[in-house]
C-alpha positions in Angstrom: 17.7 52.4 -54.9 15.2 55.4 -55.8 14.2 58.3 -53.6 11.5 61.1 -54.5 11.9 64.0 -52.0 9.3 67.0 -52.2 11.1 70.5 -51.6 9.2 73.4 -50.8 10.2 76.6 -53.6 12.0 78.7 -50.4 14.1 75.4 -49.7 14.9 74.5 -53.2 18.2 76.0 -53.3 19.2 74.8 -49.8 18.4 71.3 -50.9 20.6 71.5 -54.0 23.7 72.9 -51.8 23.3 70.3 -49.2 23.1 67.4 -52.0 25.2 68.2 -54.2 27.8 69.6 -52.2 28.0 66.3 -50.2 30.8 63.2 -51.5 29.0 60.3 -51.0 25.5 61.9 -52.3 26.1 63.6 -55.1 27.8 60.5 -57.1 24.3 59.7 -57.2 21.8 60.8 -60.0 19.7 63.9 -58.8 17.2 65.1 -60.5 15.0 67.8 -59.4 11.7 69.0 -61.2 9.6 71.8 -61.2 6.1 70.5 -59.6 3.9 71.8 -62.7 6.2 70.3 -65.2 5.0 66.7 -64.1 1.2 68.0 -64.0 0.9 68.1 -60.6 -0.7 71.3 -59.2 1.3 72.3 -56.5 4.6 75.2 -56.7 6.7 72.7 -55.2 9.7 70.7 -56.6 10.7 67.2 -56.6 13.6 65.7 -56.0 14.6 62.1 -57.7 17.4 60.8 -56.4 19.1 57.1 -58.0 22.4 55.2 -56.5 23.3 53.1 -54.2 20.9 52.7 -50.7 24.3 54.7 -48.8 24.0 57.7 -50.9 20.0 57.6 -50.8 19.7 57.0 -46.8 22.7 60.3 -46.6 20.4 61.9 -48.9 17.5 61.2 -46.5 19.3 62.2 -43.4 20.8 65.5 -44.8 17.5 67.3 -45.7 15.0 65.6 -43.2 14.4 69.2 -41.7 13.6 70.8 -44.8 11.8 68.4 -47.0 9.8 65.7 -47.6 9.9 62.2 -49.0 7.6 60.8 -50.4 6.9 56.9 -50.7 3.9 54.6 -52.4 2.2 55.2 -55.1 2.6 58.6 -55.6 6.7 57.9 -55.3 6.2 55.9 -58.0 3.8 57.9 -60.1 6.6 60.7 -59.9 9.7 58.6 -60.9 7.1 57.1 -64.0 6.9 60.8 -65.1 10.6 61.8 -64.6 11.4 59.1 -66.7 9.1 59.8 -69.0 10.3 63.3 -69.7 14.1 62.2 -69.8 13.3 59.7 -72.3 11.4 61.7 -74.5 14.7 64.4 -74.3 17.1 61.4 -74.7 14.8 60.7 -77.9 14.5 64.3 -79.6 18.3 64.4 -78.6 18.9 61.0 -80.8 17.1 62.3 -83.5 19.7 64.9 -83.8 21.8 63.4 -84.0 21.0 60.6 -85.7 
């Protein structure tokens, strides 16, 4: 399962104590992005979030009163990008190496 939560700048630290200090959630991959680096226009961050659907609806639940999630299109148009970048870094890292 795959979660994108926004986080407002003056929450972003909260968020990362809360998520990653949590067992069950932070076995999960968590990802968070600056806003900007994905091209959107905003001074927010994004949070992606990848496991199993326990550790995503915890995930939900801990940080419903200070952020946001975000579903559809634009859920998916944010995990495309994420994936994007850490494929490109995966890539340069490969090179490296090679």
């Amino acid at each position: 399962m795959e979660i994108i939560i926004e986080i407002k700048k003056e929450n972003l630290q909260k968020a990362k104590e809360i998520l990653l200090k949590d067992d069950v959630v932070s076995r999960a991959t968590i990802i968070f992005k600056e806003a900007k680096t994905l091209g959107f226009d905003n001074k927010n961050y994004y949070c992606y979030i990848s496991g199993l659907e326990e550790q995503c609806e915890k995930a939900k639940k801990l940080i419903k009163d200070i952020a946001e999630l975000i579903e559809n299109e634009k859920k998916d148009e944010i995990i495309k990008k994420i994936k994007q970048e850490e494929n490109t870094a995966l890539e340069g890292f490969g090179n490296i190496f090679g």
